[in-house]
VOTORSE-142279 format. One record per residue (C-alpha): residue number from 0; x, y, z. Coordinates in Angstrom, 3 decimals. Layout:
REM VOTORSE-142279
<node NUM, <X, Y, Z>>,
...
This chain:
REM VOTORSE-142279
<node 0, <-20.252, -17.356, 40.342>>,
<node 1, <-22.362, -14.586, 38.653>>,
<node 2, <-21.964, -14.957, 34.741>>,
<node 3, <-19.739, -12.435, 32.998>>,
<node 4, <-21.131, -9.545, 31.414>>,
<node 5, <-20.514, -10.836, 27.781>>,
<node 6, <-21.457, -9.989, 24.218>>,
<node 7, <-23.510, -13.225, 22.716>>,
<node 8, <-21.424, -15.080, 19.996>>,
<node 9, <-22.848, -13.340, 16.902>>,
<node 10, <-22.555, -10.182, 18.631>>,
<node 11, <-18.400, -10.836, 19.543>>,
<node 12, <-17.834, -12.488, 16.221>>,
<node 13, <-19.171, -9.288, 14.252>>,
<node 14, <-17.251, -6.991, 16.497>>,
<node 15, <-14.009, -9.161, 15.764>>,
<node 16, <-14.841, -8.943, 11.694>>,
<node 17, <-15.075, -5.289, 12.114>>,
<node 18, <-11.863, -4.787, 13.836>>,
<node 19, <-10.323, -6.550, 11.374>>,
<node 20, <-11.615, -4.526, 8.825>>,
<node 21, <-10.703, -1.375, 10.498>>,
<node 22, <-6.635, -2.524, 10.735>>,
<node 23, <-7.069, -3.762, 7.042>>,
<node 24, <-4.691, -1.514, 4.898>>,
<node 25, <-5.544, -3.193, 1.714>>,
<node 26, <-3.381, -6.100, 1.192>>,
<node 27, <-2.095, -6.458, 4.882>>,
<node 28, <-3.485, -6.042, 7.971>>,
<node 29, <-1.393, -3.857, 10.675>>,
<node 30, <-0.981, -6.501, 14.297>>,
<node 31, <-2.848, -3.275, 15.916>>,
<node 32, <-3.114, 0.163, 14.676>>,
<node 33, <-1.357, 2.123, 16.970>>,
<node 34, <1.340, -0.282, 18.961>>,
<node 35, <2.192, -2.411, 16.002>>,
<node 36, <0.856, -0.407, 12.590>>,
<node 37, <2.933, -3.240, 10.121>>,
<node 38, <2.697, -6.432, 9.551>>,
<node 39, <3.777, -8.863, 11.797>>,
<node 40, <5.179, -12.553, 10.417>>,
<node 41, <3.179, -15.059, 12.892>>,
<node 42, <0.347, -12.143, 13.603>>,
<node 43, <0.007, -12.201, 9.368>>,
<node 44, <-0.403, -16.328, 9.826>>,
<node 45, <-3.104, -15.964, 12.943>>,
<node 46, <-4.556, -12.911, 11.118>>,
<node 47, <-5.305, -15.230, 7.800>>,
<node 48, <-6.533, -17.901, 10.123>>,
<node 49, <-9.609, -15.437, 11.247>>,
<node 50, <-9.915, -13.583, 7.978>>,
<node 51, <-10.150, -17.518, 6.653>>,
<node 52, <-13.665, -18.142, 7.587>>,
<node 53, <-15.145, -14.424, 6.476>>,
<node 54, <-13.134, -14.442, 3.173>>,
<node 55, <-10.842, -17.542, 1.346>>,
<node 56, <-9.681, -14.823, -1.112>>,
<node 57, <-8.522, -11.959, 1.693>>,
<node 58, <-6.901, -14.727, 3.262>>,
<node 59, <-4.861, -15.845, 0.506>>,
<node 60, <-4.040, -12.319, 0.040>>,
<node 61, <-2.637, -11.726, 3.198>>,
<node 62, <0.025, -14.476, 2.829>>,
<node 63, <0.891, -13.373, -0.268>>,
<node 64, <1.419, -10.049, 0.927>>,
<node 65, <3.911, -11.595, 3.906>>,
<node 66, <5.778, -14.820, 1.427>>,
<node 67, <6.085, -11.252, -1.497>>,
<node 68, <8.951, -10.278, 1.387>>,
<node 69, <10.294, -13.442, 2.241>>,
<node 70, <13.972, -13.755, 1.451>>,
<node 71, <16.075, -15.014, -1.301>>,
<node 72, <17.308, -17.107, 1.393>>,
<node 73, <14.353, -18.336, 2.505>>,
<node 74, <13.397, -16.228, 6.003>>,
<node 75, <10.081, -15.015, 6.660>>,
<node 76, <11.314, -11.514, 8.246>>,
<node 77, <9.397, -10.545, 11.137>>,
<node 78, <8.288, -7.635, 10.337>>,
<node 79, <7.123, -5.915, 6.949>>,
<node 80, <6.716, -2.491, 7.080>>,
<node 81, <3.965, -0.812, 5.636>>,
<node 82, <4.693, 1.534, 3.017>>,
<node 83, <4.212, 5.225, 3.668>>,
<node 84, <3.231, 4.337, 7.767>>,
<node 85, <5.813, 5.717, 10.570>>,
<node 86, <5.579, 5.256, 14.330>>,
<node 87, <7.111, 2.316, 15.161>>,
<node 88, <10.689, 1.717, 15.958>>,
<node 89, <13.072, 0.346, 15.440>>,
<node 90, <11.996, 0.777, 11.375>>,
<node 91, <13.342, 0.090, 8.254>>,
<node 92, <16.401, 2.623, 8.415>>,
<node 93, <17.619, 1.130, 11.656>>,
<node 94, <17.461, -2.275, 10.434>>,
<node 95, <19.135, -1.275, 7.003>>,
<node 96, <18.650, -4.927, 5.321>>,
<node 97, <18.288, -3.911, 1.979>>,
<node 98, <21.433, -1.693, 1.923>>,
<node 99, <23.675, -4.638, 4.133>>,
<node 100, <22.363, -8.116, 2.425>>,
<node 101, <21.652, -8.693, -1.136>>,
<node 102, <18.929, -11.647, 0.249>>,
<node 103, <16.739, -8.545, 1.271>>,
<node 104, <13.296, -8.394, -0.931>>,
<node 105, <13.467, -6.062, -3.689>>,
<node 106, <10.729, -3.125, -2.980>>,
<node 107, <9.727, -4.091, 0.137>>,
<node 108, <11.231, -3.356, 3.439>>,
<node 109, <11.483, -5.598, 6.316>>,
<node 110, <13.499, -6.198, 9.862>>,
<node 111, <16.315, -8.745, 9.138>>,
<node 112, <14.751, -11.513, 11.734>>,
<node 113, <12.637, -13.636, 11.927>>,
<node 114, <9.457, -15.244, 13.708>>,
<node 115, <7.918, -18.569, 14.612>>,
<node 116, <6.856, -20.453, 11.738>>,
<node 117, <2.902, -20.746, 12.041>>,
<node 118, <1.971, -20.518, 8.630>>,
<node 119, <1.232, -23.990, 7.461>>,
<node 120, <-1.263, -24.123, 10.049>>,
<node 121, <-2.954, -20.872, 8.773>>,
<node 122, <-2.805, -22.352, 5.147>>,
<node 123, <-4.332, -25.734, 5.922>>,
<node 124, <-7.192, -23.777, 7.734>>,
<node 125, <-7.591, -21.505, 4.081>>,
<node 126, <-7.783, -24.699, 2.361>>,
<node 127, <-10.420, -26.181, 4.990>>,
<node 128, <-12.393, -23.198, 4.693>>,
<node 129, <-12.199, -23.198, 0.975>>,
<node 130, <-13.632, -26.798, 0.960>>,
<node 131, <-16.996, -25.786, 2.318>>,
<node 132, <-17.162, -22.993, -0.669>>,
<node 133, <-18.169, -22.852, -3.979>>,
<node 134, <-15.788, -23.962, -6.494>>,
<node 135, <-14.220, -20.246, -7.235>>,
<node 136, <-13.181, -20.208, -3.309>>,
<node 137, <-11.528, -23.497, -3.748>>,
<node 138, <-9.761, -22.724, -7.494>>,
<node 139, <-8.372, -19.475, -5.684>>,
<node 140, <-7.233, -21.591, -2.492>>,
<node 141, <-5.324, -23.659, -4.645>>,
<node 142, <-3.921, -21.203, -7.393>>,
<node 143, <-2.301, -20.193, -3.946>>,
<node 144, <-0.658, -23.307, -3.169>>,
<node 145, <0.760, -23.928, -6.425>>,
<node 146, <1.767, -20.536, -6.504>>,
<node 147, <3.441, -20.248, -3.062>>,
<node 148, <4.398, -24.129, -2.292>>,
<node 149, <7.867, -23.425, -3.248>>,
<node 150, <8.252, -20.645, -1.228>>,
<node 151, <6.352, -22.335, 2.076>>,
<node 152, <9.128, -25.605, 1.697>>,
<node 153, <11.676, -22.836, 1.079>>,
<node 154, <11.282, -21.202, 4.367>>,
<node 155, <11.262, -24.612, 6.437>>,
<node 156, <14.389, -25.431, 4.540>>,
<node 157, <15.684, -22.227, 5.824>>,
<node 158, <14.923, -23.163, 9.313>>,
<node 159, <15.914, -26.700, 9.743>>,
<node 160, <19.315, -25.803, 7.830>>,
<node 161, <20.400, -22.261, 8.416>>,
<node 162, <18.929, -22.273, 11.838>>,
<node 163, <20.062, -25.878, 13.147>>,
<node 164, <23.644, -25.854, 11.527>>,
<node 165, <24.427, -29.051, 13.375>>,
<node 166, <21.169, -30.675, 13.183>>,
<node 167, <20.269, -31.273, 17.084>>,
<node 168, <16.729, -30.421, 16.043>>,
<node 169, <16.645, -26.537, 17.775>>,
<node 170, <15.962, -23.464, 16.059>>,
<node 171, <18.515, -21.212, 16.983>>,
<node 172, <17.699, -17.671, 17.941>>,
<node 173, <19.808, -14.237, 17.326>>,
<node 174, <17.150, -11.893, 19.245>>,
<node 175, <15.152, -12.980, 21.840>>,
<node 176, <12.302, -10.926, 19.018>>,
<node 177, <12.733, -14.233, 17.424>>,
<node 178, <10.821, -16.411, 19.595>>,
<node 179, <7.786, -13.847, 19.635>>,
<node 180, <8.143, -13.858, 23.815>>,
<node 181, <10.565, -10.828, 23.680>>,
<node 182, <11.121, -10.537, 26.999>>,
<node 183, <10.025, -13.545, 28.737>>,
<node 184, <12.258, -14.502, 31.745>>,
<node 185, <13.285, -17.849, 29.285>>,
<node 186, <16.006, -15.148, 28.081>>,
<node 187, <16.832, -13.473, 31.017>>,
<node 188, <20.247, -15.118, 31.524>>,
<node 189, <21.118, -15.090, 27.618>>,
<node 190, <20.522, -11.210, 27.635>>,
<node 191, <22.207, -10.557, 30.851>>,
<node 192, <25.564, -11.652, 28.511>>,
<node 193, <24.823, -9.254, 25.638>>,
<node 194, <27.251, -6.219, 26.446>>,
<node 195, <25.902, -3.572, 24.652>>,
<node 196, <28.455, -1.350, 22.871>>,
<node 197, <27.536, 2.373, 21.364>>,
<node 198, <23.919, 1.495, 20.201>>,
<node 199, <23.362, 4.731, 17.681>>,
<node 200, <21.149, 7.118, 19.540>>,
<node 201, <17.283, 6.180, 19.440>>,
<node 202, <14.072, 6.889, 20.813>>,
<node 203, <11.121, 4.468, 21.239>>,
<node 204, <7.881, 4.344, 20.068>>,
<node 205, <6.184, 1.424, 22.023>>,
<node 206, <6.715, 3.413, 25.875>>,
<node 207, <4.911, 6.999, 24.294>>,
<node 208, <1.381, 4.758, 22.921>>,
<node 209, <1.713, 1.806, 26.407>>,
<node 210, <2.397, 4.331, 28.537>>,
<node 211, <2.710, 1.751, 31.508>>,
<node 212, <5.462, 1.416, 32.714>>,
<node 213, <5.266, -1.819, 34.375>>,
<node 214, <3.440, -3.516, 31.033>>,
<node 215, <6.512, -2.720, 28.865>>,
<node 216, <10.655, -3.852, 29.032>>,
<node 217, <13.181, -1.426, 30.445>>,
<node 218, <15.663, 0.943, 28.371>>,
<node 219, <18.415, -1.640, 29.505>>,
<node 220, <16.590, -3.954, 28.269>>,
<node 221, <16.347, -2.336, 24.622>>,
<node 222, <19.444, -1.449, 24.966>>,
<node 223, <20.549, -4.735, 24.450>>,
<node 224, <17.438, -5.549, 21.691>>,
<node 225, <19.316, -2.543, 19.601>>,
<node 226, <23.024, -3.761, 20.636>>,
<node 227, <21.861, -7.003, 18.928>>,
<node 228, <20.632, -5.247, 15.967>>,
<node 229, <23.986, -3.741, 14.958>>,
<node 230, <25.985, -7.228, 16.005>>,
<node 231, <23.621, -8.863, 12.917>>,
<node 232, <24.208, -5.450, 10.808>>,
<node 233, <27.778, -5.880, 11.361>>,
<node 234, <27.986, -9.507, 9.817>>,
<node 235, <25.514, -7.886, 7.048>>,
<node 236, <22.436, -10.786, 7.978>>,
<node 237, <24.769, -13.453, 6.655>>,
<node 238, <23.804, -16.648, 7.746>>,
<node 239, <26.922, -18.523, 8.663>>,
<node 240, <28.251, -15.113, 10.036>>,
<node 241, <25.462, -14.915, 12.665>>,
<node 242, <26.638, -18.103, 13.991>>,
<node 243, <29.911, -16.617, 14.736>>,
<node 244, <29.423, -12.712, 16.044>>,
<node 245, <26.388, -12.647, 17.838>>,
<node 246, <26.674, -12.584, 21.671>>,
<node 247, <23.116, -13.906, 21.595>>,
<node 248, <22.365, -17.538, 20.618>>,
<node 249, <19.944, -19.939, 22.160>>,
<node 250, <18.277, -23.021, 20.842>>,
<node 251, <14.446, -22.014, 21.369>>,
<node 252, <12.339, -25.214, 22.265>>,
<node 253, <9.085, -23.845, 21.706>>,
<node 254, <9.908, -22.398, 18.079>>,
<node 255, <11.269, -26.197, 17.663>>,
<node 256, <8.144, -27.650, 18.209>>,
<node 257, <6.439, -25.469, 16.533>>,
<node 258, <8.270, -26.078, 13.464>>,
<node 259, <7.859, -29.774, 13.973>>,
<node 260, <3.918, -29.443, 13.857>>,
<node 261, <4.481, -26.815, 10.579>>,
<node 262, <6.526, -29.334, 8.552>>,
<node 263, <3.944, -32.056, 9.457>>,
<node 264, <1.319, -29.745, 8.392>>,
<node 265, <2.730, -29.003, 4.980>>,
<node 266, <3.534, -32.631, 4.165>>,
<node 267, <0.048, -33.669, 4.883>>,
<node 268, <-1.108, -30.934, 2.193>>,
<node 269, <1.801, -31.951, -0.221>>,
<node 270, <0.155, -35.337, -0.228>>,
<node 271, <-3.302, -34.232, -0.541>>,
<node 272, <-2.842, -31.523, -3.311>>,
<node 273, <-0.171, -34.011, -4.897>>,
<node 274, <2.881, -31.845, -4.774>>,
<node 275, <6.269, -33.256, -5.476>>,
<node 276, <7.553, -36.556, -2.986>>,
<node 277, <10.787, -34.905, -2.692>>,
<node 278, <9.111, -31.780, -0.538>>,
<node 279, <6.774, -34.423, 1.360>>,
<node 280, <9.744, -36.281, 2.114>>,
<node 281, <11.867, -33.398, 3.605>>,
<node 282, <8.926, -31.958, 5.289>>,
<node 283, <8.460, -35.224, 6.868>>,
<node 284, <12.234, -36.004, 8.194>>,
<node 285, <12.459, -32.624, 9.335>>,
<node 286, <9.406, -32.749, 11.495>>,
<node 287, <10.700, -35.794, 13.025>>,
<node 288, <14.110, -33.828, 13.026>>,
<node 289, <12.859, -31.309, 15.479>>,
<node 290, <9.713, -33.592, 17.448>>,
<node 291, <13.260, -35.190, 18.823>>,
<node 292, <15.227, -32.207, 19.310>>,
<node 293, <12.067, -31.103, 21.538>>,
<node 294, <11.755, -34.397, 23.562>>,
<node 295, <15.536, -34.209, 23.975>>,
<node 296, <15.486, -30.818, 25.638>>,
<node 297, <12.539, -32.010, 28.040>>,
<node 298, <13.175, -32.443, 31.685>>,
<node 299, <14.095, -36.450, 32.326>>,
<node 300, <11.328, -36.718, 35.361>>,
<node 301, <8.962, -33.510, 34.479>>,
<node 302, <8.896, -33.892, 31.067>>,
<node 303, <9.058, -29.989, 31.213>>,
<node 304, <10.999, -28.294, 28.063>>,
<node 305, <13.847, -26.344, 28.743>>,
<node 306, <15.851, -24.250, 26.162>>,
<node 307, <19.129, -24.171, 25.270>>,
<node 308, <22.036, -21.647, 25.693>>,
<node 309, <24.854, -22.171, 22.633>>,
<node 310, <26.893, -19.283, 24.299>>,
<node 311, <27.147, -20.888, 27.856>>,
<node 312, <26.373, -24.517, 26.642>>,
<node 313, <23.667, -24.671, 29.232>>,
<node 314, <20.141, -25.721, 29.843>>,
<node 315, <17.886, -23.299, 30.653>>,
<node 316, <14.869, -24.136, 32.847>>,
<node 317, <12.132, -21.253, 33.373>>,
<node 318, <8.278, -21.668, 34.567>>,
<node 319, <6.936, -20.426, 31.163>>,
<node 320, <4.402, -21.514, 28.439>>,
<node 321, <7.802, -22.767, 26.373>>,
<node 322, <7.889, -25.830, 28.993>>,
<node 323, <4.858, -27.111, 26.998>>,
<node 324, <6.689, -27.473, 24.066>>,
<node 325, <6.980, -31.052, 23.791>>,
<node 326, <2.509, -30.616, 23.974>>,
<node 327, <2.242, -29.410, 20.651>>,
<node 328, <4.560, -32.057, 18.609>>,
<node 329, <4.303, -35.208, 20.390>>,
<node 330, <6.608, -38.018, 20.880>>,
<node 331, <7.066, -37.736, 24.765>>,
<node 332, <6.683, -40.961, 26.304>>,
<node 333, <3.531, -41.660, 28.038>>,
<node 334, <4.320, -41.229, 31.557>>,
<node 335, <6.220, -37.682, 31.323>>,
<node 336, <3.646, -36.684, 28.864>>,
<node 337, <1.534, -37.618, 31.877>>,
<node 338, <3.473, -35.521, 34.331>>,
<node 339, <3.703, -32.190, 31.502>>,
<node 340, <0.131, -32.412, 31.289>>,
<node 341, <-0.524, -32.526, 35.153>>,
<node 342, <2.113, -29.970, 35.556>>,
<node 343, <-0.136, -27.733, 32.740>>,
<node 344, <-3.598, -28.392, 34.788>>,
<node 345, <-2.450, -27.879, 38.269>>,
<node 346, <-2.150, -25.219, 40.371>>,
<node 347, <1.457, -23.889, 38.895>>,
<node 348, <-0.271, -23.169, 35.818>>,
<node 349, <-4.244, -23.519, 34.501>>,
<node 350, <-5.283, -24.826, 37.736>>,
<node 351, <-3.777, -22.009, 39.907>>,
<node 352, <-6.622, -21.276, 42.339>>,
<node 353, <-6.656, -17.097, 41.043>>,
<node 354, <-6.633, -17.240, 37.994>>,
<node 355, <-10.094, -15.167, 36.377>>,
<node 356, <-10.030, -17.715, 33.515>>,
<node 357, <-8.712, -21.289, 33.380>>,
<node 358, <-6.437, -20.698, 30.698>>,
<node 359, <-2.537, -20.564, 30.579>>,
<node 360, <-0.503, -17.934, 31.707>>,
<node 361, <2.877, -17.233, 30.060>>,
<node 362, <4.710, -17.180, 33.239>>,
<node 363, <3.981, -19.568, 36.260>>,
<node 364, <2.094, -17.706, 39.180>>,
<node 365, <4.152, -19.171, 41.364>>,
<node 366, <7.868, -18.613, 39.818>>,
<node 367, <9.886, -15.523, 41.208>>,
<node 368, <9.661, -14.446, 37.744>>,
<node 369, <6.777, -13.730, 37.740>>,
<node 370, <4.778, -10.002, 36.740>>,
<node 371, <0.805, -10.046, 36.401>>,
<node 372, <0.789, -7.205, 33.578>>,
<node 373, <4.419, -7.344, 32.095>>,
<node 374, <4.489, -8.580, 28.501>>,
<node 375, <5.509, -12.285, 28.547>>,
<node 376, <6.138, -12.456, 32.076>>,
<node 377, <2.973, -13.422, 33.255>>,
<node 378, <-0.520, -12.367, 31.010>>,
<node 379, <-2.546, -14.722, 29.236>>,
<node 380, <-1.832, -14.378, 25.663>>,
<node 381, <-5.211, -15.624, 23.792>>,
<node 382, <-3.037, -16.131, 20.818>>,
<node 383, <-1.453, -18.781, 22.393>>,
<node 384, <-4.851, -20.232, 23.953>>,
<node 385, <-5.830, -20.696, 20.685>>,
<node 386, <-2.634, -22.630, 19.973>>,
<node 387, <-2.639, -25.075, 22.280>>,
<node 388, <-6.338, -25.722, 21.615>>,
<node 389, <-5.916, -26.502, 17.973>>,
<node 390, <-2.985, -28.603, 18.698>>,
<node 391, <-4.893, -30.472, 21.717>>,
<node 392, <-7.577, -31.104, 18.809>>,
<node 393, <-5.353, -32.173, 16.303>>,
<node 394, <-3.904, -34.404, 18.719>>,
<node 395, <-7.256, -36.340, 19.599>>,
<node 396, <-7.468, -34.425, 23.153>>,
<node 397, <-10.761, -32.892, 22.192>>,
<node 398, <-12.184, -32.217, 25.966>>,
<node 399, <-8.890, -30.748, 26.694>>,
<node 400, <-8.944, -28.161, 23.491>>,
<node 401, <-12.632, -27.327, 24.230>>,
<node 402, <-12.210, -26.193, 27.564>>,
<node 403, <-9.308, -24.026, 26.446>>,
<node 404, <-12.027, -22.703, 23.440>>,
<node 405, <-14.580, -21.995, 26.004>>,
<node 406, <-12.788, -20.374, 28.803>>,
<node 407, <-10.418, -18.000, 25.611>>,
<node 408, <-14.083, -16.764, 24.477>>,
<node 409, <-14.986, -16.431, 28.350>>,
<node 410, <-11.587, -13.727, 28.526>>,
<node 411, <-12.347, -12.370, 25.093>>,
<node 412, <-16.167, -11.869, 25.267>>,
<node 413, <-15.537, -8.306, 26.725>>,
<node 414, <-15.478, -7.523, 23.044>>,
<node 415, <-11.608, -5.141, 23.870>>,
<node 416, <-9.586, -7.923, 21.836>>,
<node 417, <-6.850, -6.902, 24.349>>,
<node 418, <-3.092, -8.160, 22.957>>,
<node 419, <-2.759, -10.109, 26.191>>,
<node 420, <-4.982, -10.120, 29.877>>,
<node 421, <-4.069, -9.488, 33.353>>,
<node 422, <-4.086, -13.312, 34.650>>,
<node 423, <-6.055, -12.472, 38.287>>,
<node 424, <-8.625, -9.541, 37.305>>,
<node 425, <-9.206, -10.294, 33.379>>,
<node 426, <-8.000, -7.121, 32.560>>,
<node 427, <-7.373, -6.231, 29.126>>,
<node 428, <-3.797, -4.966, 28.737>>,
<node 429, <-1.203, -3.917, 26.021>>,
<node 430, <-2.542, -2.704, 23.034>>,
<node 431, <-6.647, -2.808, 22.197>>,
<node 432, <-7.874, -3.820, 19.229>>,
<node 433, <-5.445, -6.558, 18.664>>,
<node 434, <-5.358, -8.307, 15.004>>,
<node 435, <-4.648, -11.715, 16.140>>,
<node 436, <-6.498, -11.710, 19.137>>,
<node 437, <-9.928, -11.176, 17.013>>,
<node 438, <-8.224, -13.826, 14.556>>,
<node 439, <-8.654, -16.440, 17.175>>,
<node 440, <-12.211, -15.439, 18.209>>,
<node 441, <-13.055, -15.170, 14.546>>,
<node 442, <-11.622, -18.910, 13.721>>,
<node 443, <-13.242, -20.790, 17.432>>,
<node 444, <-16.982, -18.777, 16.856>>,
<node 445, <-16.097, -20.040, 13.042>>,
């Protein structure tokens, strides 16, 4: 095979610093200027991973830009919007938080969901990173935990209690925006129960700036996005509320696990930076909390993760990157960890004999599900390359999370930092100049 046509790593490396740069609006860094020109919550937690290694202290000021809208509840909102900037909808008058809930931040404004919880990870790589610094770096690494520890155990707590009422060890979703994989076909059947009623007129942003048709969900589809919107406007974001009104509820496995890896995370810092037992020891049960909530959802003989639908009380099986849950927390037993990991390297998924890069795909090539450039439905996202591959290392699999390293550099090294690649042809798709996407390039070349 002729080699790609790539930039050498110093050369992709100081492209990905100066895109980063170029979306920085001072304290917070828009997920891409044009689709996305706010802050996203897990983009803000990938983004402070790559800003990590060119600057501790624009790191640390990226979090606090994101935890200075978290609410009095606890939630991380998914979005914060960026003061002065239109272009996106559905924006802050759609959303109305800070007019509906009194847990909405005061003088910032921000959707009234929320995201997967990443952001332990990005604040134990700040604190590596601030380790091989001088002793200012490190002082300003740690004025941020002290300053923002409460808030960080605050947000878990809001997950594991708010979000897992009856402690099976799911995060529930409201949105399928929720899970970050808006329209992956995992919520196909959950959405095809949402009834929209009279969704106020609107008109979308995302369709005029991707103007491919087949990269981007349907007006039915959004239809039932907004429709959810005003079902959590009409119970005013209240927590226990949710739980009763929305037509849209589903326990999301891969959030779970994601969570489960988070708490353990932030209890591993608590005990290095001495913080109080009490946290350590929550963080801890509620990792183990969810690690068994993930394992419980997995498949008895593929060890595949399936999510699960409150409304319908029903599994739900799809051929998606979610089915490698149980990959990132642990505590499969060896023989259908075994079979998830064969089932990842084969030909349904990394191993599929077309595929430009060996990397994974967010839908299987072979499900009927399956679209090579729409969204979540089938592009490789190198967000969640770079995922798997720290969670491969941190779980002693370190041939396993290098290959991942080397082939998401392969698909990046056309220097586009492309939101997410055509699986087949490498082709860069959705929106260029992606925030998180030069993130992960930024923290693998690091």
């Amino acid at each position: 095979m002729p080699p790609d046509p790539t930039f050498a790593s110093t050369q992709l490396a100081a492209r990905a610093a100066y895109l980063l740069r170029g979306n920085d609006l001072g304290t917070m860094t828009t997920a891409a200027p044009l689709l996305y020109p706010h802050m996203w919550s897990w983009d803000a937690a990938f983004v402070s991973i790559g800003l990590a290694p060119l600057s501790v202290e624009r790191a640390v000021v990226e979090l606090d830009t994101l935890l200075s809208a978290q609410w009095r509840n606890g939630m991380i909102p998914h979005i914060v919007f960026a003061n002065g900037v239109d272009g996106y909808f559905p924006g802050p008058a759609r959303w109305a938080c800070s007019a509906l809930t009194p847990n909405a931040p005061a003088g910032r404004h921000t959707s009234g969901i929320t995201q997967p919880p990443v952001h332990a990870i990005a604040v134990q790589r700040i604190l590596d990173n601030a380790r091989t610094r001088g002793r200012s770096t490190r002082a300003v690494a740690e004025a941020f935990l002290d300053r923002r520890w409460p808030d960080l155990v605050r947000w878990h707590r809001w997950l594991a209690e708010a979000r897992d009422p009856h402690s099976r060890g799911r995060v529930t979703l409201y949105h399928g925006w929720e899970s970050g994989m808006d329209n992956s076909p995992r919520w196909d059947g959950a959405y095809a129960n949402v009834i929209p009623g009279e969704v106020p007129p609107y008109q979308r942003e995302d369709n005029k700036i991707n103007t491919d048709a087949s990269q981007r969900p349907s007006d039915l589809e959004y239809d039932r996005y907004l429709w959810l919107v005003e079902e959590m406007k009409s119970a005013r974001y209240d927590d226990e509320l949710l739980q009763k009104v929305m037509s849209f509820a589903v326990e999301d496995v891969f959030v779970s696990a994601i969570l489960s890896v988070a708490c353990t995370v932030l209890a591993e810092i608590g005990e290095d930076y001495k913080r109080p037992l009490a946290d350590v020891r929550d963080l801890y049960a509620w990792a183990d909390r969810f690690r068994g909530g993930v394992v419980e959802a997995a498949d008895e003989r593929t060890g595949a993760a399936r999510d699960y639908d409150t409304r319908t009380e029903s599994w739900i099986s799809t051929e998606t990157v979610a089915q490698f849950a149980p990959l990132l927390c642990g505590g499969l037993p060896h023989e259908r960890e075994r079979a998830v990991l064969r089932l990842l390297e084969g030909p349904r998924f990394c191993g599929h004999p077309d595929l430009k890069y060996s990397v994974i795909p967010s839908t299987s090539p072979v499900s009927r599900d399956f679209r090579a450039r729409e969204y979540w439905r089938g592009p490789v996202w190198p967000v969640m390359t770079w995922l798997f591959s720290w969670c491969f290392a941190r779980r002693g699999w370190a041939e396993r999370s290098a290959m991942l390293r080397r082939e998401g550099l392969r698909q990046a090294s056309d220097g586009t930092f492309a939101e997410y690649y055509e699986p087949f042809t490498g082709e860069p798709l959705g929106s260029m100049q992606q925030s998180w996407t030069a993130a992960a390039v930024l923290d693998w070349l690091g």
